[in-house]
C-alpha positions in Angstrom: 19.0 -10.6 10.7 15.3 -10.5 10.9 13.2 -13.4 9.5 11.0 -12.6 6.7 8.7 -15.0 4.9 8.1 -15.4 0.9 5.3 -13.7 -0.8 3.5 -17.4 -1.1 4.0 -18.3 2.3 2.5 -15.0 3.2 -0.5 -14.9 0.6 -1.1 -18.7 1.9 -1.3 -17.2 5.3 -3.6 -14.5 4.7 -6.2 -15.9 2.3 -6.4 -18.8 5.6 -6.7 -16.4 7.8 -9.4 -13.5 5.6 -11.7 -16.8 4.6 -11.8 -18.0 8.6 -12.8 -14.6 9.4 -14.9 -14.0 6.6 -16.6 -17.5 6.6 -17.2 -18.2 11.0 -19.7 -15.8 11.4 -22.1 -16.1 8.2 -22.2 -19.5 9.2 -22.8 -19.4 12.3 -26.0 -16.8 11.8 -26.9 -19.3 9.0 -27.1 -21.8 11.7 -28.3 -20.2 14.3 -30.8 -17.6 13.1 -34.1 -18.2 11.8 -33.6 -15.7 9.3 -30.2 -17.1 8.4 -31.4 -18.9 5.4 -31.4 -15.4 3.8 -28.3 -14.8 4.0 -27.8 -18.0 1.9 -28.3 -15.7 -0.9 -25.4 -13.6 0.3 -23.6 -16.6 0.3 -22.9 -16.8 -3.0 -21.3 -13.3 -3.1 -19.2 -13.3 -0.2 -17.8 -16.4 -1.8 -17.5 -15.2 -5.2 -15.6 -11.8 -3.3 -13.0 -14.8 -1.5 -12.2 -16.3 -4.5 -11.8 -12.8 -6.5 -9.4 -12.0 -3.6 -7.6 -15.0 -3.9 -6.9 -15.0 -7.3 -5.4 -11.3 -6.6 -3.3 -12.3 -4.1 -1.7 -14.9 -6.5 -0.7 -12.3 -9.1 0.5 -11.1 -5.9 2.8 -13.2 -5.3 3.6 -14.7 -8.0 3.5 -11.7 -10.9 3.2 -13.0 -14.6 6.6 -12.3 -16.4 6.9 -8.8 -17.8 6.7 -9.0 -22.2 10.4 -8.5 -23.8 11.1 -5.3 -25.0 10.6 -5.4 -28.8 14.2 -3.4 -30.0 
């Protein structure tokens, strides 16, 4: 029998995991770098990417019900 986990669990898991990944290091060069305060502007689209991601990974996991067949 081999454990397997639900498609929320796993989507829950993942987005975690890509915005840690994704997040950590522009923040640390905007804290760090003198020229970190340019990537401020990147900010914005990095984000925008996350939450574009996310909202794929929900239809992911959770797929809208299919339309009845009209017969």
């Amino acid at each position: 029998m081999t454990p397997t986990m639900s498609r929320p669990v796993m989507v829950t898991l993942f987005g975690v995991i890509a915005a840690f990944v994704v997040l950590t290091p522009l923040i640390w060069l905007i804290n760090t770098r003198d020229w970190g305060i340019f990537l401020m502007l990147l900010a914005t689209f990095v984000i925008y990417g996350l939450i574009h991601a996310g909202r794929r990974l929900a239809e992911w996991a959770d797929p809208p019900p299919s339309p009845p067949d009209d017969e």
